[in-house]
C-alpha positions as CSV (number, residue, x, y, z in Angstrom):
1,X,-15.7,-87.9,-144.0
2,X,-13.6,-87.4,-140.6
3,X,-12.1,-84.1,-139.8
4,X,-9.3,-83.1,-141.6
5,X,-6.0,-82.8,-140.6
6,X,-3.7,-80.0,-141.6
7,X,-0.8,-81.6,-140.4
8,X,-1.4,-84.9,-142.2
9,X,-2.1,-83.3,-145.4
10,X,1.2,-81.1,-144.8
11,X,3.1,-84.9,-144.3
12,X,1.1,-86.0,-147.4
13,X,2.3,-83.2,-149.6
14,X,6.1,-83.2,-148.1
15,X,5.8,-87.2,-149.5
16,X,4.1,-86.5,-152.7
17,X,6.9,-83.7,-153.8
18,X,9.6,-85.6,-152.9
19,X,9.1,-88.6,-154.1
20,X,10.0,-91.1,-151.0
21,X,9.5,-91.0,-147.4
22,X,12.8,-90.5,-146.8
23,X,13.4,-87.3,-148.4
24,X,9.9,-86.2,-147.0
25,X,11.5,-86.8,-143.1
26,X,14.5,-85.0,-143.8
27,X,12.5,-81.6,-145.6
28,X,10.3,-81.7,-142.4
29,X,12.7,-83.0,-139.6
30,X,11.1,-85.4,-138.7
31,X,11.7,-89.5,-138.7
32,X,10.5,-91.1,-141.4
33,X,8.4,-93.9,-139.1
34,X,6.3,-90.7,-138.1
35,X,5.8,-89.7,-141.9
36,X,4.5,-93.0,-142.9
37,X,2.1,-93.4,-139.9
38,X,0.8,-89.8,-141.0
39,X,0.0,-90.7,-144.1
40,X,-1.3,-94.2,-143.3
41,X,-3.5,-92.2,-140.7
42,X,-4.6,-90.1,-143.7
43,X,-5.5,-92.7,-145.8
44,X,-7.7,-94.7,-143.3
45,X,-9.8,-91.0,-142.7
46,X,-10.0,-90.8,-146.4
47,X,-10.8,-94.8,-146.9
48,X,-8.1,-94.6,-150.3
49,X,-5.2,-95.6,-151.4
50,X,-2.7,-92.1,-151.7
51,X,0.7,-93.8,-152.9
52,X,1.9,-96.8,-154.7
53,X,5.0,-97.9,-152.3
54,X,8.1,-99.4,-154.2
55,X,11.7,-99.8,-154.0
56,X,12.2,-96.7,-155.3
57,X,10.0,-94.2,-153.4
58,X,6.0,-93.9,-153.4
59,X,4.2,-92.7,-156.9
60,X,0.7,-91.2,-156.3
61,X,-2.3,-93.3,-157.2
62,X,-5.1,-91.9,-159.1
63,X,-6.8,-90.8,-156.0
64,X,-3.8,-89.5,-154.6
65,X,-3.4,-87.2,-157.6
66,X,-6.6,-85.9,-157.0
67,X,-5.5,-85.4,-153.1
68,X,-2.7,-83.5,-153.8
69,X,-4.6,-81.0,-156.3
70,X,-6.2,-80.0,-153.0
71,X,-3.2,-80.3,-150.7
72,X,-1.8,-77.6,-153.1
73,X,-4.4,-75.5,-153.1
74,X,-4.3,-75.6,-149.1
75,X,-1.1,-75.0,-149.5
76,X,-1.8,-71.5,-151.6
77,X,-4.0,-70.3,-149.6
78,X,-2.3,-70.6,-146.3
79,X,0.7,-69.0,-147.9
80,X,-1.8,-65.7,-149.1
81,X,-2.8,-65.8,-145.8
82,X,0.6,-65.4,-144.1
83,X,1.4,-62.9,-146.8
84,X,-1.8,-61.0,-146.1
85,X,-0.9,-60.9,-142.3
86,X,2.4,-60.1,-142.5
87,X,2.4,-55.8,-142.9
88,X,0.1,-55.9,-139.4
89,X,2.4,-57.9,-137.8
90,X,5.3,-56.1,-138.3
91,X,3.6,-53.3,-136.6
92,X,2.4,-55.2,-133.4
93,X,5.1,-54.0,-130.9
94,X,5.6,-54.5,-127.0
95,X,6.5,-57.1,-124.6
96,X,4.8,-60.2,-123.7
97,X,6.0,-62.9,-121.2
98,X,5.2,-66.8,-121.6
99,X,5.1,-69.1,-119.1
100,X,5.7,-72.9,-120.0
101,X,7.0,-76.5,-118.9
102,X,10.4,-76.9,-119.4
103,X,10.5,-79.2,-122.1
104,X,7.7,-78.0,-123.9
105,X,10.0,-74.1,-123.4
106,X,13.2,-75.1,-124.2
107,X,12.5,-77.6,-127.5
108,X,9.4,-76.0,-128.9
109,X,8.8,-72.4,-128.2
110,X,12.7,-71.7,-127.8
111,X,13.6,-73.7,-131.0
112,X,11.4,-72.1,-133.0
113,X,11.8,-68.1,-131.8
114,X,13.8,-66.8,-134.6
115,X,10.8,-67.7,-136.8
116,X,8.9,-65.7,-134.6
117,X,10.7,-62.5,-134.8
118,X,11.2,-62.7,-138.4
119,X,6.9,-62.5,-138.3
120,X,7.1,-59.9,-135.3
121,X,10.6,-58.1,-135.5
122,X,9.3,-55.5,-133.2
123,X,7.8,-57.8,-130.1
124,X,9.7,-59.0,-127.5
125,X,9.3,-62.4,-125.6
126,X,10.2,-63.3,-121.7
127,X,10.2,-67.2,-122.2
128,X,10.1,-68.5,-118.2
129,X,10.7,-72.0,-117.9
130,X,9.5,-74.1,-114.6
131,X,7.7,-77.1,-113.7
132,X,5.5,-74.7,-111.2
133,X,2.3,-72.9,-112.9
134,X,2.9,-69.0,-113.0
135,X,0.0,-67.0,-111.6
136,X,-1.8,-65.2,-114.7
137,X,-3.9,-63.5,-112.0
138,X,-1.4,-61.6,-110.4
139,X,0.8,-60.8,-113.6
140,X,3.3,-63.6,-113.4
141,X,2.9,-64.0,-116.9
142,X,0.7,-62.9,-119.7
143,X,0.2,-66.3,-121.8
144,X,1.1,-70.0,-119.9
145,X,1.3,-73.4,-121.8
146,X,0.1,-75.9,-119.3
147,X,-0.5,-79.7,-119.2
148,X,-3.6,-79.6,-117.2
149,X,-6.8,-77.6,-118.1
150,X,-7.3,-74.4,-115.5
151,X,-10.9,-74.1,-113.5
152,X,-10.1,-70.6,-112.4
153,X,-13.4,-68.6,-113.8
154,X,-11.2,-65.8,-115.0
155,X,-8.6,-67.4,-117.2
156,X,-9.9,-68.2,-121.3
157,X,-8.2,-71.5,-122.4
158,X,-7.7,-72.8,-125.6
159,X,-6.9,-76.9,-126.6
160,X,-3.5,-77.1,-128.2
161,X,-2.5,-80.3,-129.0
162,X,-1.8,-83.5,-127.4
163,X,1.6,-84.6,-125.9
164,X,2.5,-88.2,-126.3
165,X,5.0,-90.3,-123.5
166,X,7.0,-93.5,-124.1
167,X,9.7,-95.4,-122.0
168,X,13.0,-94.7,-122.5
169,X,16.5,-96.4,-122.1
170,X,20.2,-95.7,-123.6
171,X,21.8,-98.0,-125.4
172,X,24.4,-98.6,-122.9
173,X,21.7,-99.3,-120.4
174,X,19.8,-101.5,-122.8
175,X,23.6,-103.4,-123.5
176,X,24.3,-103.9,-120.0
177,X,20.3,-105.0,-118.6
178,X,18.6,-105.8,-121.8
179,X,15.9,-104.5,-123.4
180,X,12.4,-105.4,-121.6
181,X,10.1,-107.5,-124.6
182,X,7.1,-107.5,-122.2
183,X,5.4,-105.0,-119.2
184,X,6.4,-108.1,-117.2
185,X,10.2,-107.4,-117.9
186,X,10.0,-104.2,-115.9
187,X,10.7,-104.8,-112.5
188,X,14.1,-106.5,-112.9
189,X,14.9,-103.1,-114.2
190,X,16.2,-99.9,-112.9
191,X,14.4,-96.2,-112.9
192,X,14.3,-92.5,-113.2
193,X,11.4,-90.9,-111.6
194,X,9.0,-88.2,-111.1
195,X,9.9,-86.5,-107.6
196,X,7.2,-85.5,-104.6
197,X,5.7,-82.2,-105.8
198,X,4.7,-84.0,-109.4
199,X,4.2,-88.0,-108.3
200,X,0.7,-88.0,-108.3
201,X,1.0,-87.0,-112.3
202,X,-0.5,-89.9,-114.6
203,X,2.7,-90.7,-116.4
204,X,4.0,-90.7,-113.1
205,X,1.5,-93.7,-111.3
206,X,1.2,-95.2,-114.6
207,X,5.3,-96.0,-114.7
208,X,4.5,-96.9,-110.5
209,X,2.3,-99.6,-111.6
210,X,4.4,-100.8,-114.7
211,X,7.4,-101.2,-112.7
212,X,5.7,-103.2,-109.1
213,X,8.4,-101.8,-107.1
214,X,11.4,-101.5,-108.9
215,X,14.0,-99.4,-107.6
216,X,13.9,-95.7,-108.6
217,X,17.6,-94.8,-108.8
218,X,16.8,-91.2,-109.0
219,X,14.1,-89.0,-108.5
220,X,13.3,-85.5,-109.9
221,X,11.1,-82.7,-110.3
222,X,12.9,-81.4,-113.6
223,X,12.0,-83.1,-117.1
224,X,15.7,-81.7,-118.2
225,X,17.6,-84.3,-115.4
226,X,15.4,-87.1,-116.2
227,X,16.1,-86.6,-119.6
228,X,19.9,-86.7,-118.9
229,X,19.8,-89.4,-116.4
230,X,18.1,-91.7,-118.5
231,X,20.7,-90.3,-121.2
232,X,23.7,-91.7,-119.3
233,X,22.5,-95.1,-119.1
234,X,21.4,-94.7,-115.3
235,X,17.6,-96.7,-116.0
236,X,14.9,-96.3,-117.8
237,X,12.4,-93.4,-117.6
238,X,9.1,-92.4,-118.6
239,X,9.2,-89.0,-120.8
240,X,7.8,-87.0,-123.6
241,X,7.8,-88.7,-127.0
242,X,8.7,-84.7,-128.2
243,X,11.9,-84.4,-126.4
244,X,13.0,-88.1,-126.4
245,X,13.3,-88.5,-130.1
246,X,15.6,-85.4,-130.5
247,X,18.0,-87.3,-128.2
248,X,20.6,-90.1,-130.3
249,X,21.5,-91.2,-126.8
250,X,17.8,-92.9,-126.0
251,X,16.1,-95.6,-127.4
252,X,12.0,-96.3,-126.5
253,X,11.4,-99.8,-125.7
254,X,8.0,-101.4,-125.2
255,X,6.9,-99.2,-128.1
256,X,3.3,-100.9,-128.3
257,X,3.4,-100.4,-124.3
258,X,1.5,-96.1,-124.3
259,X,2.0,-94.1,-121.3
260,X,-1.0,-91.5,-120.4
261,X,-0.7,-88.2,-122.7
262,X,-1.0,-85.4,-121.6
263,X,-3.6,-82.5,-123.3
264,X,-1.7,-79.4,-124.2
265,X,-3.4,-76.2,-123.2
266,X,-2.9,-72.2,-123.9
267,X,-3.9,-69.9,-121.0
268,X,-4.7,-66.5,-120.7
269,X,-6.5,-64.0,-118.0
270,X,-10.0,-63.0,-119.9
271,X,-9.0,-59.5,-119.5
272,X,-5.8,-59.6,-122.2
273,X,-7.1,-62.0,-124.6
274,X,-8.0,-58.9,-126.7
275,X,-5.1,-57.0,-126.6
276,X,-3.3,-57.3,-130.1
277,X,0.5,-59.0,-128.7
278,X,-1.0,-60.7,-126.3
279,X,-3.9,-62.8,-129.2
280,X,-0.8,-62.8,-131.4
281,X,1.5,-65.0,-129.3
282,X,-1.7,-66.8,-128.4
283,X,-2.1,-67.6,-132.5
284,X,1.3,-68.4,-133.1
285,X,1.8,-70.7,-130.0
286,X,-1.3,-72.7,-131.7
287,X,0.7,-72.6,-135.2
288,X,3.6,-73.8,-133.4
289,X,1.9,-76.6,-131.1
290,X,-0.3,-77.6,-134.7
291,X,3.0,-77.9,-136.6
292,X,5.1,-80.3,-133.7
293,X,4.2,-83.7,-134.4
294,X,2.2,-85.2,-131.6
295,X,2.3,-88.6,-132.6
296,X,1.5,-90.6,-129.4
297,X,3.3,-93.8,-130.7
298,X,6.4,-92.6,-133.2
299,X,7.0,-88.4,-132.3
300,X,9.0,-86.7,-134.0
């Protein structure tokens, strides 16, 4: 048997309690496209049949009874463990400053803060938000989130997760120039861009090469402008599946068409990974990356 995904079985058992896929999306904000493709993904790794799909909702099958016996008991356990952890958190006190891409700052780590100070009421968090990488060696940060791995022999790394990208229109755009049905649709269109100092990024040549020198209407540097751009019905634009989908003003077209994605990583300079604030932002930036829906072809 493959691996095992907690965050399938978490979809699985979201599904299985409430009864449709619908009512599973809304419980874990999510869309319900991604739920199903979760639990289709868990079904091929497990080679059964979980759910019975009707007009009505999904009913386990046999096997998928059996499933969520052990889904539950997952369940327990990581709850005992939170519960177990929770008197030594309280205690861990202090300052530590992140570093992180924008996007990944503002609707993942931000979004999800109050969490993190119910679990750690006594540490404090400087969240600094750029596209540049903050310097761990000189103190610019104690913990950075980055989208490429470090080489630097003093920095410890640890694999987070995977970031999926998609192309991306409004539907006022998509009104006024259509909605491209094939890669070979793309240069009769219009574009938002990466700008100089992140070009040479693989989402970046990948949309170069889809696009055979369409016009780029704007260029930038900043995730949050391209996002907005794109937003007003300006062109189309390449960007991250995770910060797309939250947006009712963008629609991804070419959905079987994948951009690159991007490997999330967690930094830290070998000399704090020890220190007791420092490894407990480092855990629960893992929880948090874990818990965010990766899905390279329907995010959530």
């Amino acid at each position: 048997m493959n691996r095992m995904d907690w965050d399938d079985i978490r979809f699985f058992l979201a599904a299985a309690r409430a009864g449709s896929l619908a009512a599973a999306s809304r419980q874990l904000g999510s869309h319900q496209p991604t739920v199903g493709r979760r639990i289709d993904a868990l079904e091929k790794r497990l080679g059964i049949r979980l759910f019975q799909r009707h007009a009505q909702g999904l009913t386990l099958t046999e096997e998928g009874q059996g499933i969520m016996q052990a889904a539950e008991s997952m369940a327990e356990a990581a709850a005992a463990l939170q519960r177990a952890s929770s008197l030594e958190d309280r205690e861990i006190r202090g300052s530590v400053r992140i570093a992180a891409p924008s996007g990944l700052a503002v609707h993942v780590i931000a979004a999800r803060l109050p969490q993190f100070h119910e679990r750690f009421p006594n540490l404090d968090v400087v969240l600094q938000s750029s596209a540049a990488s903050a310097d761990l060696t000189h103190g610019e940060a104690n913990v950075a989130v980055r989208l490429y791995r470090p080489t630097a022999g003093e920095l410890v790394v640890r694999r987070a997760g995977s970031m999926g990208f998609g192309l991306y229109g409004s539907p006022t755009y998509l009104q006024q120039y259509g909605s491209p049905q094939s890669s070979a649709d793309l240069p009769r269109h219009r574009f938002i861009g990466y700008g100089e100092q992140l070009r040479h990024l693989e989402e970046s040549c990948w949309l170069d090469s889809m696009m055979e020198g369409a016009r780029y209407l704007l260029s930038s540097d900043d995730t949050h402008t391209r996002l907005a751009a794109a937003e007003s019905g300006l062109g189309l634009a390449v960007l991250p599946h995770v910060l797309a989908q939250r947006s009712s003003r963008l629609q991804r077209v070419l959905e079987a068409v994948e951009a690159p994605s991007k490997t999330i990583w967690l930094v830290v300079h070998r000399d704090l990974r020890h220190v007791t604030r420092v490894r407990a932002v480092l855990d629960w930036l893992d929880e948090v990356f874990v818990l965010t829906v990766w899905d390279n072809s329907v995010p959530s």
